[in-house]
PDB file of N, H, CA, C and O in Angstrom:
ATOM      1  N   UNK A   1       0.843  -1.166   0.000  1.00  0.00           N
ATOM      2  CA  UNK A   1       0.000   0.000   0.000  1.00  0.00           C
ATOM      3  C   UNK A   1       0.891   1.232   0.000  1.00  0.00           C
ATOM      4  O   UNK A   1       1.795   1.463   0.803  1.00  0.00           O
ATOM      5  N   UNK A   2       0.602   1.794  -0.758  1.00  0.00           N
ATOM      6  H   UNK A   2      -0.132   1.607  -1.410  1.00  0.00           H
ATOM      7  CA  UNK A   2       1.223   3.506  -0.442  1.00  0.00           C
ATOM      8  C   UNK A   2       0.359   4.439  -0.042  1.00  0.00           C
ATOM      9  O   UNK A   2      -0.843   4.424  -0.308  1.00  0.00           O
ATOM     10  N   UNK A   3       1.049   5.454   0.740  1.00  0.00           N
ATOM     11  H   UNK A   3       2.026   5.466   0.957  1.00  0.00           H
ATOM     12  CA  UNK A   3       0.305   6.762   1.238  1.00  0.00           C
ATOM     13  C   UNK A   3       0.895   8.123   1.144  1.00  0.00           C
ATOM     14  O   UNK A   3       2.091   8.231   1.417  1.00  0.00           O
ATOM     15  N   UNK A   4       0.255   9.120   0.813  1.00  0.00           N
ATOM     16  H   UNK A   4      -0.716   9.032   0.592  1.00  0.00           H
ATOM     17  CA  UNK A   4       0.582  10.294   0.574  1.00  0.00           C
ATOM     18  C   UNK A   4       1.037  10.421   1.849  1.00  0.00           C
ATOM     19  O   UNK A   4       0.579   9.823   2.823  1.00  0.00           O
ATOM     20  N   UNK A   5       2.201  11.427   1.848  1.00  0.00           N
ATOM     21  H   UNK A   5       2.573  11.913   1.057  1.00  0.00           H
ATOM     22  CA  UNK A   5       2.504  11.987   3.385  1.00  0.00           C
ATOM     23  C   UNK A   5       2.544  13.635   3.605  1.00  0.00           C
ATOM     24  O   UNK A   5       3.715  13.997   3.484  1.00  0.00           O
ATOM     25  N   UNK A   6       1.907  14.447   3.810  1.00  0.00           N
ATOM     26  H   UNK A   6       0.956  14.153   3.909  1.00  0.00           H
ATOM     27  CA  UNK A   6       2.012  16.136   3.957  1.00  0.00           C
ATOM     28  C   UNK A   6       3.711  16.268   3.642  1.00  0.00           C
ATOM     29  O   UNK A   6       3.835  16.517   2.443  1.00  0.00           O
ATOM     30  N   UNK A   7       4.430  16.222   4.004  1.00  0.00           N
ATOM     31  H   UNK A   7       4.330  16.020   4.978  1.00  0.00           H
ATOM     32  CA  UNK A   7       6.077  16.052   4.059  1.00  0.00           C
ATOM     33  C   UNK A   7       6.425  15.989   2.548  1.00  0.00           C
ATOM     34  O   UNK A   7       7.543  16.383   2.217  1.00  0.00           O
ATOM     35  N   UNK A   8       5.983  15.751   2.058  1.00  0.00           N
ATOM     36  H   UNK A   8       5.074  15.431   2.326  1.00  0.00           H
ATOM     37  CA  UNK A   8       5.990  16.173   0.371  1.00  0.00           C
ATOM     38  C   UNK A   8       6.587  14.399  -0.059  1.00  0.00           C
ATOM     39  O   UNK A   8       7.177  14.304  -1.135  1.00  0.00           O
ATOM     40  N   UNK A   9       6.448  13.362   0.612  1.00  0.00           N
ATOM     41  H   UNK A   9       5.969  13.438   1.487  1.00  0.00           H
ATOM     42  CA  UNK A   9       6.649  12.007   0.573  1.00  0.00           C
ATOM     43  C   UNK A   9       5.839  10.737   0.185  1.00  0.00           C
ATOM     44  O   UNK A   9       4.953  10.460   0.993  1.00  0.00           O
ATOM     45  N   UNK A  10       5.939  10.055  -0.698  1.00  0.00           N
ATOM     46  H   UNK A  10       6.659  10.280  -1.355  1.00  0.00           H
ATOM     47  CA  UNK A  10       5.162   8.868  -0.355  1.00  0.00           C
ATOM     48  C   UNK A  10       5.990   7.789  -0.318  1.00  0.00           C
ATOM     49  O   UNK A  10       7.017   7.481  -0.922  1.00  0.00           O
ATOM     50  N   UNK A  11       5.106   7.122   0.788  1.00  0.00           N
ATOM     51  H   UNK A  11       4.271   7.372   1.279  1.00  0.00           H
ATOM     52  CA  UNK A  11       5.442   6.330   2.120  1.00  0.00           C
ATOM     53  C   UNK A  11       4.653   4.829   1.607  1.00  0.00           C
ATOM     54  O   UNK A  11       3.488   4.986   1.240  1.00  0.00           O
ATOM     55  N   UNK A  12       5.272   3.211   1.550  1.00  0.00           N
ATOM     56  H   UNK A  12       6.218   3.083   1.848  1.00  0.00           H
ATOM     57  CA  UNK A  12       5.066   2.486   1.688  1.00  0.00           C
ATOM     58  C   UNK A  12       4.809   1.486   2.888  1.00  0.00           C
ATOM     59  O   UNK A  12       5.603   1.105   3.748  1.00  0.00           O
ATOM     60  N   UNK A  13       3.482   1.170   2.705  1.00  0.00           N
ATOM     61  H   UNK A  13       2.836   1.480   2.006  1.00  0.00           H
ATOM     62  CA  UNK A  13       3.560   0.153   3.975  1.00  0.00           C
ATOM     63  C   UNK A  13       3.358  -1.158   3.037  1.00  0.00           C
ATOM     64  O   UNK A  13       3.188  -1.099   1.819  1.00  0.00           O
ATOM     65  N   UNK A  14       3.412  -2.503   3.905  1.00  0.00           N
ATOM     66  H   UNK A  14       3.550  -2.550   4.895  1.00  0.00           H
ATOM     67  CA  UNK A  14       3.587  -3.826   3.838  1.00  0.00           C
ATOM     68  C   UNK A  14       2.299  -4.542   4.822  1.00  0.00           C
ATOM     69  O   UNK A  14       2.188  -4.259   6.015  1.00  0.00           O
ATOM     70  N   UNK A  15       1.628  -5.235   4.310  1.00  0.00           N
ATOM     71  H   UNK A  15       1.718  -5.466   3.341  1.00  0.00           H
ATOM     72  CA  UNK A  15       0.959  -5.768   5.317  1.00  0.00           C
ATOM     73  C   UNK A  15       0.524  -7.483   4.870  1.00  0.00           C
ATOM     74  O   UNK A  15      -0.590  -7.975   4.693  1.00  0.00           O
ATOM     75  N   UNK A  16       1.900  -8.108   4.781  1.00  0.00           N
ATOM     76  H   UNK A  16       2.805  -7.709   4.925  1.00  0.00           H
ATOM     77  CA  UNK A  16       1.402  -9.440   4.932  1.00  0.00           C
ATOM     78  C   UNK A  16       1.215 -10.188   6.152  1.00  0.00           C
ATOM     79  O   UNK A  16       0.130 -10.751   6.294  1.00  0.00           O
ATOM     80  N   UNK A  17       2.061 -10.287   7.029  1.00  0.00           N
ATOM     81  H   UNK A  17       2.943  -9.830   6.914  1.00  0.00           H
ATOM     82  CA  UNK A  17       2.047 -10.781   8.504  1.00  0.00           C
ATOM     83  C   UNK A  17       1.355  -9.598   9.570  1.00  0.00           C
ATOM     84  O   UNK A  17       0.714  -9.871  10.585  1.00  0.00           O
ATOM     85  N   UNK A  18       1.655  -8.248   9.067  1.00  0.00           N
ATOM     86  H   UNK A  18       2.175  -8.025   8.243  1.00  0.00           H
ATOM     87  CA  UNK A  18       1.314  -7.342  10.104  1.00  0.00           C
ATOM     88  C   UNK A  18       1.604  -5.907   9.327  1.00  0.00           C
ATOM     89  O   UNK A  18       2.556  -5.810   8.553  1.00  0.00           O
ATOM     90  N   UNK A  19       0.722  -4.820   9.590  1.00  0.00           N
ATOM     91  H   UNK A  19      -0.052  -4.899  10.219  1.00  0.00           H
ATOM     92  CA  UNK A  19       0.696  -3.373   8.839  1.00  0.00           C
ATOM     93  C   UNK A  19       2.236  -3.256   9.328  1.00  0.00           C
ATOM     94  O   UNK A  19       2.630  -3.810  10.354  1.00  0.00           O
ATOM     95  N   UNK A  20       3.043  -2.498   8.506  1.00  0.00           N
ATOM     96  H   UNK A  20       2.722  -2.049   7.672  1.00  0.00           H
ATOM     97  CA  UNK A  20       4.328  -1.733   9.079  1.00  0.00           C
ATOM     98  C   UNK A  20       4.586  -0.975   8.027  1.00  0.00           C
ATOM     99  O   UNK A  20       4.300  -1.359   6.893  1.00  0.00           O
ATOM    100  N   UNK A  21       5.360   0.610   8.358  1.00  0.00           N
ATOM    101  H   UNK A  21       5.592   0.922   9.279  1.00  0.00           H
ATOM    102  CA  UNK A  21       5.700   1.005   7.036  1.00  0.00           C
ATOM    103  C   UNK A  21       7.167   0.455   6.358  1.00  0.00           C
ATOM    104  O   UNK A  21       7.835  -0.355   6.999  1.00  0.00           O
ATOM    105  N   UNK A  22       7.498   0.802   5.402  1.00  0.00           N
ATOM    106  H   UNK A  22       6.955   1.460   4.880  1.00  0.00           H
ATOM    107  CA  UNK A  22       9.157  -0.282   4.608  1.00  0.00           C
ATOM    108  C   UNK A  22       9.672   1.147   4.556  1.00  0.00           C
ATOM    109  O   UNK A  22       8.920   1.982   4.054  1.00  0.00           O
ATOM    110  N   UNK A  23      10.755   1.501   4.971  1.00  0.00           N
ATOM    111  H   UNK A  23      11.366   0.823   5.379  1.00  0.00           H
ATOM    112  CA  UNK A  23      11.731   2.792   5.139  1.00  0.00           C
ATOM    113  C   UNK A  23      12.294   2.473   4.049  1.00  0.00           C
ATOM    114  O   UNK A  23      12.620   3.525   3.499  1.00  0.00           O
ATOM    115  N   UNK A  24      12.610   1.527   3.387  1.00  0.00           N
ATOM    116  H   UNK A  24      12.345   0.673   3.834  1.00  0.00           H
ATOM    117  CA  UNK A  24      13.125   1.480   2.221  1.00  0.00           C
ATOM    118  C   UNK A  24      12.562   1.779   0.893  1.00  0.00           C
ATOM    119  O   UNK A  24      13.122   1.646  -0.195  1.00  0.00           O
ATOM    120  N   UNK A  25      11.379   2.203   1.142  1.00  0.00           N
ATOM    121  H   UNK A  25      10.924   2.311   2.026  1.00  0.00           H
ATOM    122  CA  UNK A  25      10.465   2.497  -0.136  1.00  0.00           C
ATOM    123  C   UNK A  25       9.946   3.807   0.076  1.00  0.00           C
ATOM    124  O   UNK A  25       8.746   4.020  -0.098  1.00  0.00           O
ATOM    125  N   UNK A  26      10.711   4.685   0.426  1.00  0.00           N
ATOM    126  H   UNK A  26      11.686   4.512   0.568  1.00  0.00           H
ATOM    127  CA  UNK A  26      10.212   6.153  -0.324  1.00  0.00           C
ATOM    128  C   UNK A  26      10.220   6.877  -1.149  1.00  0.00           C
ATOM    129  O   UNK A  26      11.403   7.087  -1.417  1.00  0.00           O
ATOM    130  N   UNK A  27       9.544   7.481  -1.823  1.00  0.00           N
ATOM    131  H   UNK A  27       8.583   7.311  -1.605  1.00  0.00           H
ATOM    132  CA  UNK A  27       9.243   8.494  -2.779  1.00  0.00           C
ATOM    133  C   UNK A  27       9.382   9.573  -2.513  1.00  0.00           C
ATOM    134  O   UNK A  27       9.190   9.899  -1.342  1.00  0.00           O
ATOM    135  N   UNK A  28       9.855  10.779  -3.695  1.00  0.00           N
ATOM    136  H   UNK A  28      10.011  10.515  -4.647  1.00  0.00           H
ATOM    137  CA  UNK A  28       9.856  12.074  -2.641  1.00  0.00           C
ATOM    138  C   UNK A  28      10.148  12.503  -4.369  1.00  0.00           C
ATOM    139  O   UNK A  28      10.358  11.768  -5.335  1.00  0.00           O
ATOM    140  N   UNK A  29      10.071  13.795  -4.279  1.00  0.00           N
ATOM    141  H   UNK A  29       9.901  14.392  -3.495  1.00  0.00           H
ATOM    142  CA  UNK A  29      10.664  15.104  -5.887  1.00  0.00           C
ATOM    143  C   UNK A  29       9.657  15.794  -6.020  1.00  0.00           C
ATOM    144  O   UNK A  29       9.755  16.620  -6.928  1.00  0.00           O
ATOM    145  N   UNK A  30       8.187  15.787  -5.168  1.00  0.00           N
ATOM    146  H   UNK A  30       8.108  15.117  -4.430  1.00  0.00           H
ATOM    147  CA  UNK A  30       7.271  16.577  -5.729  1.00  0.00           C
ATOM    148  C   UNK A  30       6.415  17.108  -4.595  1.00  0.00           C
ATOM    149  O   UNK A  30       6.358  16.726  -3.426  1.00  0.00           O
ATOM    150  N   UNK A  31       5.667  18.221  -5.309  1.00  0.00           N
ATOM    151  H   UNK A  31       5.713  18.532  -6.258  1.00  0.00           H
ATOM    152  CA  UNK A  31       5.068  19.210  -4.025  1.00  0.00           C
ATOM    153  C   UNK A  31       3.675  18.485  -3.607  1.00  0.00           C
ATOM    154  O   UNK A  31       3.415  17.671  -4.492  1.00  0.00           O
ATOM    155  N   UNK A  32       2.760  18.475  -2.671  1.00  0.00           N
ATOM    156  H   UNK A  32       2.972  19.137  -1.952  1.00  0.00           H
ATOM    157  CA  UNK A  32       1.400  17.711  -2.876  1.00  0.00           C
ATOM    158  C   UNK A  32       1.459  18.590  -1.001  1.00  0.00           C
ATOM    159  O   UNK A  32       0.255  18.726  -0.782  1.00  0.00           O
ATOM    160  N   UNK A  33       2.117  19.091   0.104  1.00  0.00           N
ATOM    161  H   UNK A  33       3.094  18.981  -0.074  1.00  0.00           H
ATOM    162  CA  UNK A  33       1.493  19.887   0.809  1.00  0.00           C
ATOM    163  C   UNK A  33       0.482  20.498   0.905  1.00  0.00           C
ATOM    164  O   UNK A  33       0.280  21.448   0.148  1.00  0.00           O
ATOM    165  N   UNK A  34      -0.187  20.228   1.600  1.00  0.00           N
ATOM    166  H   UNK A  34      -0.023  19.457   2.214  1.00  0.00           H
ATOM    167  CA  UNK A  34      -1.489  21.121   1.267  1.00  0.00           C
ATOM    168  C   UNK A  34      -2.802  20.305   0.351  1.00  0.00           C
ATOM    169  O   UNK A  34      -3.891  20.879   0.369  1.00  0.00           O
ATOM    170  N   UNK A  35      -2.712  19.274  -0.262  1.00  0.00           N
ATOM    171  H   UNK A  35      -1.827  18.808  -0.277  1.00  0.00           H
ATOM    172  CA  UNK A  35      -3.211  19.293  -1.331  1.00  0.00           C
ATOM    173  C   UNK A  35      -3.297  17.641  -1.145  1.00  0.00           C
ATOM    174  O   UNK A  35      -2.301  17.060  -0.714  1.00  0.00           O
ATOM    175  N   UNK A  36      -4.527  16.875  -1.482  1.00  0.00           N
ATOM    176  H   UNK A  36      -5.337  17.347  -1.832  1.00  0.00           H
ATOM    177  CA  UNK A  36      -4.810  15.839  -1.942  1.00  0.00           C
ATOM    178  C   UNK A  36      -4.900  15.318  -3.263  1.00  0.00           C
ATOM    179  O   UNK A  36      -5.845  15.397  -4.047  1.00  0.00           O
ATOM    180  N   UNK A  37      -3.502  14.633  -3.440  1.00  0.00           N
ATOM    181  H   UNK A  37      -2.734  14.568  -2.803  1.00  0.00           H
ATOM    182  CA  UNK A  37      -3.335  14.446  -4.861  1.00  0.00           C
ATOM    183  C   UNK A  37      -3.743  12.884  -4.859  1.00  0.00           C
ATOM    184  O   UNK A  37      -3.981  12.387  -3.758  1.00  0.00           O
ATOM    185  N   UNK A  38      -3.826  12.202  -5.826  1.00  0.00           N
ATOM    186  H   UNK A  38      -3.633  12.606  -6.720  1.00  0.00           H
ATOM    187  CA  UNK A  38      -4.011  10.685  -6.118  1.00  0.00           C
ATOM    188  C   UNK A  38      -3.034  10.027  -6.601  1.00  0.00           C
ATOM    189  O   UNK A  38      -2.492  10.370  -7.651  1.00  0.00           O
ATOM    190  N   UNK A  39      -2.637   8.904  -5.854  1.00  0.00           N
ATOM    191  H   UNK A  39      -3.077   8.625  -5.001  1.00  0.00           H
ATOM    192  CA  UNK A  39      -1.322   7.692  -5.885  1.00  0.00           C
ATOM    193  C   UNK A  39      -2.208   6.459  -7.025  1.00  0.00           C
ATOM    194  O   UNK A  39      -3.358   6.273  -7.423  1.00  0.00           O
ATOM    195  N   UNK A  40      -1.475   6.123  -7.118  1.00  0.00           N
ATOM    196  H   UNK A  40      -0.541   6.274  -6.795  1.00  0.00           H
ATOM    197  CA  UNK A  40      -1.429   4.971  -8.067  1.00  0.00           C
ATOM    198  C   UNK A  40      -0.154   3.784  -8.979  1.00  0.00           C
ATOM    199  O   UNK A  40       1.066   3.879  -8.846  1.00  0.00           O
ATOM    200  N   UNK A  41      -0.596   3.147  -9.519  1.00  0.00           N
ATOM    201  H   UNK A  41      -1.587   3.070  -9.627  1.00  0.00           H
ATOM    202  CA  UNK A  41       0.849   2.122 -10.003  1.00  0.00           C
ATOM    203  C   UNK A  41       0.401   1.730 -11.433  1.00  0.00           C
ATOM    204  O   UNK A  41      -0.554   0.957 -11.506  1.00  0.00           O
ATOM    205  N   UNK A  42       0.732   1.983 -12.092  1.00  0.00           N
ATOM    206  H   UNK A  42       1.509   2.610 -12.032  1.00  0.00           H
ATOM    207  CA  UNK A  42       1.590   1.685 -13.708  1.00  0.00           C
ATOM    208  C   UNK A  42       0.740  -0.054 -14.129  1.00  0.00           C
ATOM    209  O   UNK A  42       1.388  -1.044 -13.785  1.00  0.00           O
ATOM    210  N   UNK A  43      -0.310  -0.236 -14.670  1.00  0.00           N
ATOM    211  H   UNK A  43      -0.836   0.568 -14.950  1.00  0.00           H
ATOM    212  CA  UNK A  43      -0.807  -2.172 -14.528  1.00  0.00           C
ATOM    213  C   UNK A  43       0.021  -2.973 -14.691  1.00  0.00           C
ATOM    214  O   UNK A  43      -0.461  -4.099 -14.568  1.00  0.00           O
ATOM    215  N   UNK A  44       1.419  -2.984 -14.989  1.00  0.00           N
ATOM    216  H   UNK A  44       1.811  -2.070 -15.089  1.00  0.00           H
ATOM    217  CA  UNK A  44       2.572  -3.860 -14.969  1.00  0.00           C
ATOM    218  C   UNK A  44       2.965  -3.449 -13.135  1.00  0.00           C
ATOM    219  O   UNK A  44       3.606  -4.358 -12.606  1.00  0.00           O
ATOM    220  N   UNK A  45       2.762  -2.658 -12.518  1.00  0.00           N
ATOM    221  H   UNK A  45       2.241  -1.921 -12.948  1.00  0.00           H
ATOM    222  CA  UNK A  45       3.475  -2.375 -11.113  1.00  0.00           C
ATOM    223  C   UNK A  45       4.741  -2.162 -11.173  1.00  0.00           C
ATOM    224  O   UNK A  45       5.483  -2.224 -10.193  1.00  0.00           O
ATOM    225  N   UNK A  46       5.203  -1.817 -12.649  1.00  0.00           N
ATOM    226  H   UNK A  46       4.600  -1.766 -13.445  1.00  0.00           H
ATOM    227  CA  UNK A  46       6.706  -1.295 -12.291  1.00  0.00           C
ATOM    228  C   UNK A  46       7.017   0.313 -11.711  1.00  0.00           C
ATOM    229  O   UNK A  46       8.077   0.838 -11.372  1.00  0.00           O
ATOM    230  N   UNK A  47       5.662   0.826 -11.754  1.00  0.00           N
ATOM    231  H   UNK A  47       4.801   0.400 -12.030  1.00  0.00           H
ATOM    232  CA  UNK A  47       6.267   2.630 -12.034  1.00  0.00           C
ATOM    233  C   UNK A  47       4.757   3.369 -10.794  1.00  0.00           C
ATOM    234  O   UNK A  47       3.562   3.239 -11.058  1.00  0.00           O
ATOM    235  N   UNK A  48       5.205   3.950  -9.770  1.00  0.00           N
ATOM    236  H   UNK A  48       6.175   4.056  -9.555  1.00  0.00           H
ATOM    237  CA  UNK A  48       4.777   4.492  -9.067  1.00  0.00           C
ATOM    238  C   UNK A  48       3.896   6.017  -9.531  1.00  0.00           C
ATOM    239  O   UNK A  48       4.675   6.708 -10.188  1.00  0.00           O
ATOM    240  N   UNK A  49       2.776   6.579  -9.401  1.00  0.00           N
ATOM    241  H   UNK A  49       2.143   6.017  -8.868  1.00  0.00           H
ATOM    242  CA  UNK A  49       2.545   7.662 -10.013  1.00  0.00           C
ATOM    243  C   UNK A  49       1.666   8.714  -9.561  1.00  0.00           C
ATOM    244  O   UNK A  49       0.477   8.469  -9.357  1.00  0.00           O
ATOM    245  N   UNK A  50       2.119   9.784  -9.399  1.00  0.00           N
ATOM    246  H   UNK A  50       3.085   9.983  -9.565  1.00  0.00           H
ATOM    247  CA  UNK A  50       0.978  10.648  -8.156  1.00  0.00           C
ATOM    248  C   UNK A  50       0.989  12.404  -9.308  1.00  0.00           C
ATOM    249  O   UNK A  50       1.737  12.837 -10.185  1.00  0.00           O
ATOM    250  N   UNK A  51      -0.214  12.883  -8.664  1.00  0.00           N
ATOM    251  H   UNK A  51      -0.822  12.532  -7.952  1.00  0.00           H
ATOM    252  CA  UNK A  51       0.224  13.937  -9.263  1.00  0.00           C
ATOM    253  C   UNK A  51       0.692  14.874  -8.210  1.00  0.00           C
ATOM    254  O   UNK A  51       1.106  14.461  -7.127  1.00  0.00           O
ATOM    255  N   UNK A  52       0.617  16.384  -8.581  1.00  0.00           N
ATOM    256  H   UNK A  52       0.281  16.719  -9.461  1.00  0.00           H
ATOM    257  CA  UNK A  52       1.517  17.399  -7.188  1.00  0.00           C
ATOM    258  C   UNK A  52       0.639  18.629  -7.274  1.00  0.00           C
ATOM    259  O   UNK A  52      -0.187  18.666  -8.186  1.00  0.00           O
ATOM    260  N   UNK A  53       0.712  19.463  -6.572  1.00  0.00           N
ATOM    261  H   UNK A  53       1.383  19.433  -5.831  1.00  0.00           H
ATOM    262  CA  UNK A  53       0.350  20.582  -6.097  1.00  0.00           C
ATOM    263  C   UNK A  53      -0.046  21.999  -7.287  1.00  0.00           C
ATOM    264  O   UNK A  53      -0.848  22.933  -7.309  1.00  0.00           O
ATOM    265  N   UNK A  54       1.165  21.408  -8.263  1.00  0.00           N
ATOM    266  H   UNK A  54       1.816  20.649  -8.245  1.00  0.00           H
ATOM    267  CA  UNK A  54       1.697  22.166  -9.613  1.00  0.00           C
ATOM    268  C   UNK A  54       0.578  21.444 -10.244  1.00  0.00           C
ATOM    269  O   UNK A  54       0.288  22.031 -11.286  1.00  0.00           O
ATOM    270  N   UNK A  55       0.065  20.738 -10.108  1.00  0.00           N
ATOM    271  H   UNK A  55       0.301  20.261  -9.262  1.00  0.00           H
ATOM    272  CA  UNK A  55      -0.893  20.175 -11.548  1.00  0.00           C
ATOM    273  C   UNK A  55       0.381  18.829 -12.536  1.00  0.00           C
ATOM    274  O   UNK A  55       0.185  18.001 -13.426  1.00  0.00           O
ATOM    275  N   UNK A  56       1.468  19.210 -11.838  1.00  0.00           N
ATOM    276  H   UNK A  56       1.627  19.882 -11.115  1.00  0.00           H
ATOM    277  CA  UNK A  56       2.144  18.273 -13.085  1.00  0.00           C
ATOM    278  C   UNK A  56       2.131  16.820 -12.568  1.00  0.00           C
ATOM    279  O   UNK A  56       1.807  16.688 -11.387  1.00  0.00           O
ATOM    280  N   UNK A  57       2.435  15.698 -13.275  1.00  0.00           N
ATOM    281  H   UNK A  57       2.698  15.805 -14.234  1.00  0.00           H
ATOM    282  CA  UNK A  57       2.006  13.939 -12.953  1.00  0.00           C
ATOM    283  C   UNK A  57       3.510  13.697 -12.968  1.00  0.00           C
ATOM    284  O   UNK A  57       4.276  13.984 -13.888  1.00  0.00           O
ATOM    285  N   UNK A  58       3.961  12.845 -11.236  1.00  0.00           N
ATOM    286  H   UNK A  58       3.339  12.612 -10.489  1.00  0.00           H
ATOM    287  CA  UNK A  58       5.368  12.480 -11.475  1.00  0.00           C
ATOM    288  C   UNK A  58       5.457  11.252 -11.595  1.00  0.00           C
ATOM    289  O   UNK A  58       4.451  10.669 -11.191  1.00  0.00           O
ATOM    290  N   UNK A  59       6.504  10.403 -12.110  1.00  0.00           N
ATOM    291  H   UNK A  59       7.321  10.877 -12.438  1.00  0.00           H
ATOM    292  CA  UNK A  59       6.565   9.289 -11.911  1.00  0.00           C
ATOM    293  C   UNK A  59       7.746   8.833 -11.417  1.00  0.00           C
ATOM    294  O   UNK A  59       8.773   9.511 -11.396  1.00  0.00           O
ATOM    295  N   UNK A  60       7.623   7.373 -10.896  1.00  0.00           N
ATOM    296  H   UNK A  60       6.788   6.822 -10.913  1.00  0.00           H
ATOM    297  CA  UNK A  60       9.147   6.419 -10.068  1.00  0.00           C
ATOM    298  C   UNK A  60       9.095   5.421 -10.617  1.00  0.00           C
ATOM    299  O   UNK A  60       8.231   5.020 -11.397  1.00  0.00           O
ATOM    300  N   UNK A  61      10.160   4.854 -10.201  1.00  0.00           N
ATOM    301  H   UNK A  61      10.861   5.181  -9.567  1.00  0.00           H
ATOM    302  CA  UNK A  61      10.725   3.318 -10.870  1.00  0.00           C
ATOM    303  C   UNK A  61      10.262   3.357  -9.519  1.00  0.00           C
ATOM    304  O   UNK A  61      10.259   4.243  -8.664  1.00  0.00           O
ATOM    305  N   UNK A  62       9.656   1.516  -9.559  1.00  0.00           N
ATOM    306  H   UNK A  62       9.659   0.797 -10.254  1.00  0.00           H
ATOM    307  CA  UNK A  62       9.281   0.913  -8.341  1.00  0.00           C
ATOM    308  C   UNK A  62      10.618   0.396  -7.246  1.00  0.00           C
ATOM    309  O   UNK A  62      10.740   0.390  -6.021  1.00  0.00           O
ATOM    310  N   UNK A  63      11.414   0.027  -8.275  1.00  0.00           N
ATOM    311  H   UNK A  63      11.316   0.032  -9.270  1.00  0.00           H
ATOM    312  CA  UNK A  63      12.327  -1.139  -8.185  1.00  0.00           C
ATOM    313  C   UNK A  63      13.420  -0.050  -7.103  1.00  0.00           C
ATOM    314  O   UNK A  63      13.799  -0.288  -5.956  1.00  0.00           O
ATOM    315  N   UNK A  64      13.767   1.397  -8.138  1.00  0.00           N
ATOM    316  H   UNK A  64      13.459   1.590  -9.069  1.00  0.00           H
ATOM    317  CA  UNK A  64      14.712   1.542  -7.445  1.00  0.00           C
ATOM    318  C   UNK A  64      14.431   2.813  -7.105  1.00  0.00           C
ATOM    319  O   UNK A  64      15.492   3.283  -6.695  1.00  0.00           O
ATOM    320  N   UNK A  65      13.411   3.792  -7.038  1.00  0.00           N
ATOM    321  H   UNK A  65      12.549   3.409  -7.371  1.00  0.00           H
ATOM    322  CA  UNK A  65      12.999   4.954  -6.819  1.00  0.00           C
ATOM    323  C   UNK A  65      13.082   6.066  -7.431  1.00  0.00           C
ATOM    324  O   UNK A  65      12.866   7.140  -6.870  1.00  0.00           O
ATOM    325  N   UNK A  66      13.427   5.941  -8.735  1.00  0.00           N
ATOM    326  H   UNK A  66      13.603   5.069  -9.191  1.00  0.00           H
ATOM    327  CA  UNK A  66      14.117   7.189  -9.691  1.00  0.00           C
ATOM    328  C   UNK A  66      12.661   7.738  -9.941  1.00  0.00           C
ATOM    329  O   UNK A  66      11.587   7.161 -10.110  1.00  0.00           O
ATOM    330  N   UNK A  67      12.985   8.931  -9.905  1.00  0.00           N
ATOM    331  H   UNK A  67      13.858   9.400  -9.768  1.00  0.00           H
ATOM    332  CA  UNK A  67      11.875  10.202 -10.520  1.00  0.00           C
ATOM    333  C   UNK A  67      12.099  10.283 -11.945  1.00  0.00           C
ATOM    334  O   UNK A  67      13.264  10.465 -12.296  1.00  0.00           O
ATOM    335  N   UNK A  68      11.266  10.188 -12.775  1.00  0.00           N
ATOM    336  H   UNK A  68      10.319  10.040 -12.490  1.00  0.00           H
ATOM    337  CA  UNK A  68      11.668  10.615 -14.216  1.00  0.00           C
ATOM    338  C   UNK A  68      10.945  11.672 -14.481  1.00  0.00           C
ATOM    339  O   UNK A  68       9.759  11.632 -14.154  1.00  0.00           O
ATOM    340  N   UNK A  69      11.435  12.781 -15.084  1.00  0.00           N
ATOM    341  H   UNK A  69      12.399  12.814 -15.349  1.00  0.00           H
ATOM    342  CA  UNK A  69      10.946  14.065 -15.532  1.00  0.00           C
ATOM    343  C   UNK A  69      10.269  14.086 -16.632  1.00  0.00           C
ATOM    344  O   UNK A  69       9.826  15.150 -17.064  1.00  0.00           O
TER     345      UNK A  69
END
């Protein structure tokens, strides 16, 4: 599951045995403070995708977290 975070972050949690968040799976390059933007994933699940504050749509590699412009 992912979640928007005010902190200008999105934040992965894991919940097969038990909810926890994965510190190893953050997202971050875009503004969304203030603002309820919508998360989502790519139907292959390779590519992470939210929009921001600006109106513009960012995207990530799942795998390794890259922002592509």
């Amino acid at each position: 599951m992912i979640c928007q975070s005010m902190d200008n972050k999105i934040v992965t949690f894991g919940a097969r045995d038990r909810f926890r968040q994965n510190a190893k799976k953050v997202f971050k390059g875009h503004n969304v403070a203030g603002y309820a933007c919508n998360l989502g994933f790519s139907p292959d699940g390779h590519y992470v995708i939210s929009g921001d504050g600006g109106g513009h749509l960012v995207i990530w590699d799942w795998k390794s977290g890259k922002r592509y412009a």
